[in-house]
C-alpha positions in Angstrom: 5.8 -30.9 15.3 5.8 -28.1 18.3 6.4 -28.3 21.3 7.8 -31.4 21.7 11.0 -30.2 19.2 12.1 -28.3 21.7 12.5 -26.6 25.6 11.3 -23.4 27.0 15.2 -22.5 28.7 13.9 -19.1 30.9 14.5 -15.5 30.3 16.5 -12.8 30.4 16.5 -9.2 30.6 19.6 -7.8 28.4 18.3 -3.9 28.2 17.1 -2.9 31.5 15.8 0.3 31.6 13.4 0.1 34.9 10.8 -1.7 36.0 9.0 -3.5 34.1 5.6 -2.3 35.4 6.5 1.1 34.2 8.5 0.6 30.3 8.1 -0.4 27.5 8.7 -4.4 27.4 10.4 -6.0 23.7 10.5 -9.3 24.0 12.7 -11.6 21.3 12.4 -14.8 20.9 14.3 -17.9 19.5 13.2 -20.2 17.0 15.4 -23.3 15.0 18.3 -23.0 17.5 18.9 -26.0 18.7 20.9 -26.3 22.4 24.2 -26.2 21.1 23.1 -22.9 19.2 21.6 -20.9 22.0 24.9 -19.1 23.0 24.9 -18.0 19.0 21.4 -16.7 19.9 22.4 -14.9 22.8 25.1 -12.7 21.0 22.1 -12.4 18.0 19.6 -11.2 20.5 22.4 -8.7 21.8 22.9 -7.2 18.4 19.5 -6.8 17.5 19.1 -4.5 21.1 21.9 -2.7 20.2 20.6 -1.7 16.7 17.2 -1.5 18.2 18.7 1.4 20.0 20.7 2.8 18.3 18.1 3.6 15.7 16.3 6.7 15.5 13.9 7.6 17.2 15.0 4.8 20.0 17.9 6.1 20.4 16.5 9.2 22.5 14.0 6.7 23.9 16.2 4.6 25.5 15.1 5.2 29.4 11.7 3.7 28.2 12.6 0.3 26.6 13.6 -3.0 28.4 14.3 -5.8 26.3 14.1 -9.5 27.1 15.7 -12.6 25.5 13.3 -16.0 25.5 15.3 -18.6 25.3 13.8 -21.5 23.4 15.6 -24.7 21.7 14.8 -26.6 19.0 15.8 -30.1 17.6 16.6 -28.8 14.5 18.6 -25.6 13.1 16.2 -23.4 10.6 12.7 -23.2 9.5 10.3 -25.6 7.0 11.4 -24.3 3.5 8.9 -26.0 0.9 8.8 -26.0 -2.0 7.2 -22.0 -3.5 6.1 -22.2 -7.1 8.5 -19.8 -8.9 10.4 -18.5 -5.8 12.2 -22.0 -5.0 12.4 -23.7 -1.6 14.7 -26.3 -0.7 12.2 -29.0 0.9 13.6 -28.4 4.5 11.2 -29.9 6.9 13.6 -29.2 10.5 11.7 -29.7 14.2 11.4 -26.5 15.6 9.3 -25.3 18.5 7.1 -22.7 16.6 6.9 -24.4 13.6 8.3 -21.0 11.7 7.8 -21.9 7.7 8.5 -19.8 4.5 6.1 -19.5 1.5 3.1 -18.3 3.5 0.0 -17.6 1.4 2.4 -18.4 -1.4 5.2 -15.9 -0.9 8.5 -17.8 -0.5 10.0 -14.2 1.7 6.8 -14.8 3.9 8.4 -15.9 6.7 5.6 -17.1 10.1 5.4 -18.9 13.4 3.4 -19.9 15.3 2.2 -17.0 16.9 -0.1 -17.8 19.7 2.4 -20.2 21.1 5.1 -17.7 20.8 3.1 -15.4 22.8 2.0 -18.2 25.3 5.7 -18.4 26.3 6.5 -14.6 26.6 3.3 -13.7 28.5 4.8 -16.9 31.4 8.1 -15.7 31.3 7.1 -11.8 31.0 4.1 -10.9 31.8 4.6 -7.2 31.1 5.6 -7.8 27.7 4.4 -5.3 25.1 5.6 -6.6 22.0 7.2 -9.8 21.1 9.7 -11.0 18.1 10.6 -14.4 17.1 14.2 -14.5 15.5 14.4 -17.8 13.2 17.5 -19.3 12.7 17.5 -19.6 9.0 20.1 -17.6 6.2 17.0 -17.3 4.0 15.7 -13.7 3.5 12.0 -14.2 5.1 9.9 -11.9 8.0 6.7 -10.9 8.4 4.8 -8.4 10.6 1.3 -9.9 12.5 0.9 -10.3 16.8 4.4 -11.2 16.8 7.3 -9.5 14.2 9.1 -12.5 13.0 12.4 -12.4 10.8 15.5 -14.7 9.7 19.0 -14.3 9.9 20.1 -14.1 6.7 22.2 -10.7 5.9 20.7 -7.6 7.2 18.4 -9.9 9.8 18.4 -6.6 12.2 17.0 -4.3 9.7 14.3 -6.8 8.8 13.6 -6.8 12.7 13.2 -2.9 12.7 11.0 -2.9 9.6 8.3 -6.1 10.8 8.7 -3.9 14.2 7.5 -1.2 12.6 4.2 -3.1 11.6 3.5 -5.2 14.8 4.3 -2.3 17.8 3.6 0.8 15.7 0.7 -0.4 13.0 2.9 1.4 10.4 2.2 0.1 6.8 4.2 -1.1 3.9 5.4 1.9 1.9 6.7 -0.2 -1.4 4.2 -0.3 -4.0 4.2 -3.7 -5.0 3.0 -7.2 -3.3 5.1 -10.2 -5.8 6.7 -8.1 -7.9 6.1 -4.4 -9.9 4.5 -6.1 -13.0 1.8 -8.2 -10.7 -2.0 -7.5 -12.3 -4.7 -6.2 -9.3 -2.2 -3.9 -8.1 -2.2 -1.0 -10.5 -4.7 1.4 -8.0 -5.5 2.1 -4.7 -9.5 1.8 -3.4 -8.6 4.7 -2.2 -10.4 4.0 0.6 -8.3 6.3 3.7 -5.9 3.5 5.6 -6.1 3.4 9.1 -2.4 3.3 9.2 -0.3 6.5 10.0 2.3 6.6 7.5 0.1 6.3 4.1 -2.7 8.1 2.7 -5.0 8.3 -0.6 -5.9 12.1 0.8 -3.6 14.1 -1.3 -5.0 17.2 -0.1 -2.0 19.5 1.4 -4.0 21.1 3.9 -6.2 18.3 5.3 -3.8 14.9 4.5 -2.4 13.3 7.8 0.9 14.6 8.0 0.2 18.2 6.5 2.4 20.0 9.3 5.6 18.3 8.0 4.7 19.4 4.7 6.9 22.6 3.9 4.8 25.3 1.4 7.8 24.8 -0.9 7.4 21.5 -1.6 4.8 20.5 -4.4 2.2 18.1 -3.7 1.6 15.3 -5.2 5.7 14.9 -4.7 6.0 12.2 -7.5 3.4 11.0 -9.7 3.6 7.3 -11.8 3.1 8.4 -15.1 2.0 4.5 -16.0 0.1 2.8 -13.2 1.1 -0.8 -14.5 4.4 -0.6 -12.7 5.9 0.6 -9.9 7.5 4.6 -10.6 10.8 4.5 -11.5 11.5 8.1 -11.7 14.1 8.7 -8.7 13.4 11.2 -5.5 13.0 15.0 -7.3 13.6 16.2 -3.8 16.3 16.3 -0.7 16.3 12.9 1.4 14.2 13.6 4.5 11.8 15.9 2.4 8.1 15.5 3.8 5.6 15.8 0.8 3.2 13.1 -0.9 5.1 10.6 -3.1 2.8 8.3 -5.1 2.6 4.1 -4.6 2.7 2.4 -1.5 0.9 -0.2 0.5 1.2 -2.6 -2.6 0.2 -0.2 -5.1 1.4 1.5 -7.9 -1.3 4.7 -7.8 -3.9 6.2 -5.5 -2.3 5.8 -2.8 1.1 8.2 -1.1 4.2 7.8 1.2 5.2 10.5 3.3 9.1 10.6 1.8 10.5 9.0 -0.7 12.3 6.6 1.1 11.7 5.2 4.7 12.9 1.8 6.5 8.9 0.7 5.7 9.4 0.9 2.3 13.4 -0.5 1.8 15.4 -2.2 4.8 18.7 -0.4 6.0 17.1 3.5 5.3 16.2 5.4 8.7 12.3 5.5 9.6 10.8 8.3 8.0 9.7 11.4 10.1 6.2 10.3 10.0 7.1 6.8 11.1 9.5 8.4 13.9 6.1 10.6 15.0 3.9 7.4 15.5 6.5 5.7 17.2 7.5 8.8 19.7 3.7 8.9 20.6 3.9 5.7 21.7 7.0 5.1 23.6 7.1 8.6 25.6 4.6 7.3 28.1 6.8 5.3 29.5 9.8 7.3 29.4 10.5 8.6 33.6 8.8 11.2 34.8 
């Protein structure tokens, strides 16, 4: 299993924005398409740009971003798929060049390759390259975040791309509050230990938590509360979509620990990146936007 299932093909730049001494280089990868497939991979690669900038904030980042296709076969089509306790798994044991494989640490939607090989590849073929995602040829929902953003193709494959890109270019965290499910014991409260990461917080101090200049002095805070700390909240948003306050459970957990709105792109694929998320992101693109 590795690299002999497969060829390193080249690369090619599909969004070119500049040099790439000077932008911001995206990389994307593929894995479980064998040779036949790779013209299916290049009109997958060209839809995930597209969304990729299309998306706010990228869309008004555009002039900053190049993005690359790697083109990589594999013997087989898909991913190893074993077998995941409760969660299924069909057996599948395909050749592929980064060995991608569901049910990691147990979680059949875990979906990871072989990272240090992907990146091996990338850094040959562009040595500029910033961040890097590996696209899996597989209809089973599965990504994960990590050195390199990795995601399948199963239905809304793009918007799993934007979310795991959220964790490996932008260190945003998870914002759902739950790891297997809502009900799972150990993840009822938050250490509340301060993340490092930008979009959660246990501080729910309005003047001193991390986003307090988003927060208007209309809006209460604490947002939402989880009146029962064994499951996720259920209550719906008491507030306009888009409203900046401190909604409890996120980053596995039901309490201790806030989300900036009720809903982002980090917490359910398909929503728009929250304005937090949007901030950390801006911040780290507009350096290489042209002076």
């Amino acid at each position: 299993m590795g690299t002999s299932d497969g060829k390193v093909k080249g690369s090619t730049k599909i969004v070119d924005a500049g040099p790439n001494t000077q932008r911001w280089n995206v990389a994307i990868v593929s894995e479980g398409y064998r040779e036949s497939e790779m013209g299916q991979f290049a009109a997958d690669a060209q839809q995930f740009a597209n969304t990729l900038l299309a998306a706010a904030p990228f869309d008004r980042l555009r002039a900053a971003i190049n993005i690359h296709r790697v083109d990589v076969t594999s013997t087989d089509s898909g991913a190893k798929d074993p077998k995941c306790g409760t969660s299924g798994g069909t057996g599948a044991k395909p050749k592929t060049y980064f060995d991608a494989s569901f049910c990691t640490q147990g979680i059949r939607r875990l979906l990871v390759g072989n990272s240090g090989r992907v990146m091996n590849v990338v850094k040959k073929l562009v040595p500029q390259v910033h961040i890097a995602l590996l696209e899996v040829n597989s209809p089973i929902h599965g990504g994960s975040g990590g050195s390199v953003a990795t995601f399948s193709k199963a239905p809304g494959a793009v918007e799993i791309a934007l979310h795991e890109l959220g964790h490996t270019a932008f260190s945003l965290a998870d914002e759902y509050e739950y790891s297997r499910d809502c009900r799972q014991g150990g993840h009822e409260k938050h250490s509340q230990s301060e993340p490092s990461q930008p979009n959660i917080t246990t501080n729910k101090n309005r003047a001193t938590t991390k986003w307090a200049r988003l927060i208007k002095a209309t809006t209460a805070v604490p947002t939402t509360v989880n009146a029962n700390c064994k499951v996720c909240d259920p209550q719906p948003t008491p507030v306009p979509a888009g409203t900046v306050g401190l909604f409890e459970g996120a980053d596995y957990f039901h309490c201790r620990v806030y989300r900036p709105e009720f809903d982002c792109r980090m917490r359910n694929i398909g929503m728009p990146f929250c304005a937090v998320c949007q901030q950390a992101i801006v911040k780290k693109l507009t350096p290489f936007l042209p002076t």
